[in-house]
C-alpha positions as CSV (number, residue, x, y, z in Angstrom):
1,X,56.7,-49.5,117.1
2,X,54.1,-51.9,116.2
3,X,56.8,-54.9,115.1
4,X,57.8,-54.3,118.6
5,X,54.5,-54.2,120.2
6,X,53.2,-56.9,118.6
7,X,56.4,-59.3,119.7
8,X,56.2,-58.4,123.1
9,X,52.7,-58.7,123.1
10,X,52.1,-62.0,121.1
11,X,54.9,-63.6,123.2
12,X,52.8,-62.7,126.4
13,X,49.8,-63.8,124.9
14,X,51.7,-66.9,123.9
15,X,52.4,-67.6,128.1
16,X,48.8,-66.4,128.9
17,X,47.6,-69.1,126.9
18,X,50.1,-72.3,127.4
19,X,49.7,-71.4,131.3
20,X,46.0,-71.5,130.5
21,X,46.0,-75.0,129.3
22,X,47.8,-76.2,132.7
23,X,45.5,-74.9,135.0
24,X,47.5,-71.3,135.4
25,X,46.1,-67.7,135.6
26,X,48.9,-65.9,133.8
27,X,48.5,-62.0,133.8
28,X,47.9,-59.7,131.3
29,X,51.1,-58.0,130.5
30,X,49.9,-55.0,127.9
31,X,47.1,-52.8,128.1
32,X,46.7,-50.8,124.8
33,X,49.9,-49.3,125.9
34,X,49.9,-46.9,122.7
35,X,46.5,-45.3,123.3
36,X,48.2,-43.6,126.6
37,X,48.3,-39.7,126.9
38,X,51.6,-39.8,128.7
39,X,55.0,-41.5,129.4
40,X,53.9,-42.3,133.0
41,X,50.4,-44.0,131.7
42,X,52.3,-46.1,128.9
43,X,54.6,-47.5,131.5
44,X,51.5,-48.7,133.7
45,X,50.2,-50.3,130.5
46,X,53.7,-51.5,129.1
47,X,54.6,-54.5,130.4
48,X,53.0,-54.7,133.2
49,X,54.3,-57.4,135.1
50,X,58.2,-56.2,135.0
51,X,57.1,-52.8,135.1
52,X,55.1,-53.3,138.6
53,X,58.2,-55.5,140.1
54,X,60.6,-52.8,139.5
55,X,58.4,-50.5,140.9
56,X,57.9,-52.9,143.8
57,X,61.2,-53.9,144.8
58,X,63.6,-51.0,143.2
59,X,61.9,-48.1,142.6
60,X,60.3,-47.4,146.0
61,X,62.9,-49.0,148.7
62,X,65.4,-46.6,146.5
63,X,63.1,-43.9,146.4
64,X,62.6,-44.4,150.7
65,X,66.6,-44.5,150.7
66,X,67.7,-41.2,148.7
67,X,64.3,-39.4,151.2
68,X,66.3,-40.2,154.3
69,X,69.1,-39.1,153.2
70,X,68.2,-36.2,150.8
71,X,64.8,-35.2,152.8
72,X,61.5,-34.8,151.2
73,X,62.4,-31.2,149.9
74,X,63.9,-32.8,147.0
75,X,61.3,-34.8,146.1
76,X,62.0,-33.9,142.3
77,X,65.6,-34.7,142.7
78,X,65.0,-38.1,144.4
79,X,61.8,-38.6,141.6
80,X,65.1,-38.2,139.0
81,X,67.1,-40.5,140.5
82,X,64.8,-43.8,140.9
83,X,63.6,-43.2,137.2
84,X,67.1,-42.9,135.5
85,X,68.1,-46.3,137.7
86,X,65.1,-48.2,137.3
87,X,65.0,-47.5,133.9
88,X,68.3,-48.3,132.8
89,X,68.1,-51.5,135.2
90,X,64.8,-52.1,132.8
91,X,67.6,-51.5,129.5
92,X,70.1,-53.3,130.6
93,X,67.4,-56.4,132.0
94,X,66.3,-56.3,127.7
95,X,70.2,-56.7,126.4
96,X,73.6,-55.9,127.5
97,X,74.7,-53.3,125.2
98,X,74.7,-49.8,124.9
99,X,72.3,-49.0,122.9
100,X,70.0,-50.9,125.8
101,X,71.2,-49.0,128.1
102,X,70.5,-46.1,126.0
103,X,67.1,-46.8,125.7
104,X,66.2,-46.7,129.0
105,X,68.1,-43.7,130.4
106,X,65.9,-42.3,127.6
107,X,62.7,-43.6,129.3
108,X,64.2,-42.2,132.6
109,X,64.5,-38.9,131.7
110,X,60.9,-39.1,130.0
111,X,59.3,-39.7,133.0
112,X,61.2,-37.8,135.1
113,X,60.5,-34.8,132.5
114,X,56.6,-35.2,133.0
115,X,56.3,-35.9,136.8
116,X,58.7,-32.2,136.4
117,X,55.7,-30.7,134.0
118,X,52.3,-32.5,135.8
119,X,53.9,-30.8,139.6
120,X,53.9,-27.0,137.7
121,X,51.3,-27.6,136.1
122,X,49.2,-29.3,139.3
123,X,50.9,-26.3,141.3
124,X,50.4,-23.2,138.8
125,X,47.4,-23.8,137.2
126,X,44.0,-23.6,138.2
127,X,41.1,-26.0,138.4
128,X,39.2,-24.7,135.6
129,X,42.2,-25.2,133.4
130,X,43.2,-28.4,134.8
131,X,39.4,-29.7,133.9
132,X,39.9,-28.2,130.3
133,X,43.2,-30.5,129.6
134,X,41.1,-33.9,130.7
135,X,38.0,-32.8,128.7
136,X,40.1,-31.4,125.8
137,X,39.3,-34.0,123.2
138,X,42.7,-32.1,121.0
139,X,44.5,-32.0,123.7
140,X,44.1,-36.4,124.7
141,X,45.1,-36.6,120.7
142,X,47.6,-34.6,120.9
143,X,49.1,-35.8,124.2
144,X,48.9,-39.5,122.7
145,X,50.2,-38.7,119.8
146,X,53.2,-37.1,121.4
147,X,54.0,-39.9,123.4
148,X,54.0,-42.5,120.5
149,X,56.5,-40.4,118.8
150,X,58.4,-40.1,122.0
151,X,58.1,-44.1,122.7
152,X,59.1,-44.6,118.7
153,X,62.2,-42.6,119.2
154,X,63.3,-44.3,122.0
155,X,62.8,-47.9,120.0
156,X,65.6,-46.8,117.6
157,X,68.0,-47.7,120.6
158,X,66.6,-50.8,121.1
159,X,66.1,-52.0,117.6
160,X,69.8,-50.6,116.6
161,X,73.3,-49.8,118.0
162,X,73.6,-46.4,119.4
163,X,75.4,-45.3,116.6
164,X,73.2,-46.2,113.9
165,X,69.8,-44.9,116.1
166,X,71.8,-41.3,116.5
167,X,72.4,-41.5,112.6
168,X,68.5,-42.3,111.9
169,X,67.2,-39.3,114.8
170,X,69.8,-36.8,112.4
171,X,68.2,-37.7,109.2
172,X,64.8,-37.8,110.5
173,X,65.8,-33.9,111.9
């Protein structure tokens, strides 16, 4: 995770600064990515520039597409839909593979997973106990630390072939 981080990083760092010397304001592209207490905050901080575009020009014209057609009483199915496709668009934009692909069907279903878990829990719970999660100090750790090891999972697909990442994720459980 932090080989992977640091790569990404340093290369965008690396264009920041060369853009800098010819007069260009390049923009930040990573924004402590790993200090985020969920899948939908590490995206936002995760390359931020591709991240925003597909958001932009895939994610939202798809996501007004499948509501006039599905209606708005599906907004979970529709929420589902955009993820899986935007985020396997995002593998298959890293490498042409499988494993790629893998990867970010993985990151779909994360996300879709939480928006799933923040409607209950913004629809079943109660203020008080909404205010104790954001002022839990525990709770952030644990909520970050959570969604490291769920980012670090997922970068077994990208670093290796499917095959290989499946054999790792059995010997790790």
């Amino acid at each position: 995770s932090v080989k992977i981080y640091y790569d990404f990083s340093g290369y965008s760092d690396i264009a920041i600064g060369a853009g800098r010397l010819f007069g260009f304001r390049v923009p930040e592209n990573f924004n402590k990515p790993y200090l985020k207490k969920n899948i939908v905050l590490f995206w936002q901080n995760w390359h931020m520039t591709l991240t925003s575009w597909l958001r932009e020009y895939l994610f939202m014209p798809l996501g007004k597409i499948l509501m006039k057609k599905v209606g708005s009483k599906h907004s979970w199915f529709i929420n589902t839909v955009c993820q899986l496709v935007t985020m396997g668009v995002v593998g298959i934009w890293h490498g042409s593979t499988w494993n790629f692909l893998i990867w970010g069907i993985y990151h779909g279903i994360g996300l879709s997973l939480y928006k799933i878990y923040a409607d209950l829990v913004n629809t079943y719970s109660t203020d008080h106990v909404r205010a104790w999660f954001n002022k839990s100090v525990v709770w952030q750790y644990l909520a970050t630390g959570f969604t490291f090891i769920f980012v670090s999972i997922g970068w077994l697909f990208f670093i290796f072939k499917w095959d290989t990442a499946l054999k790792i994720l059995y010997k790790l459980f």
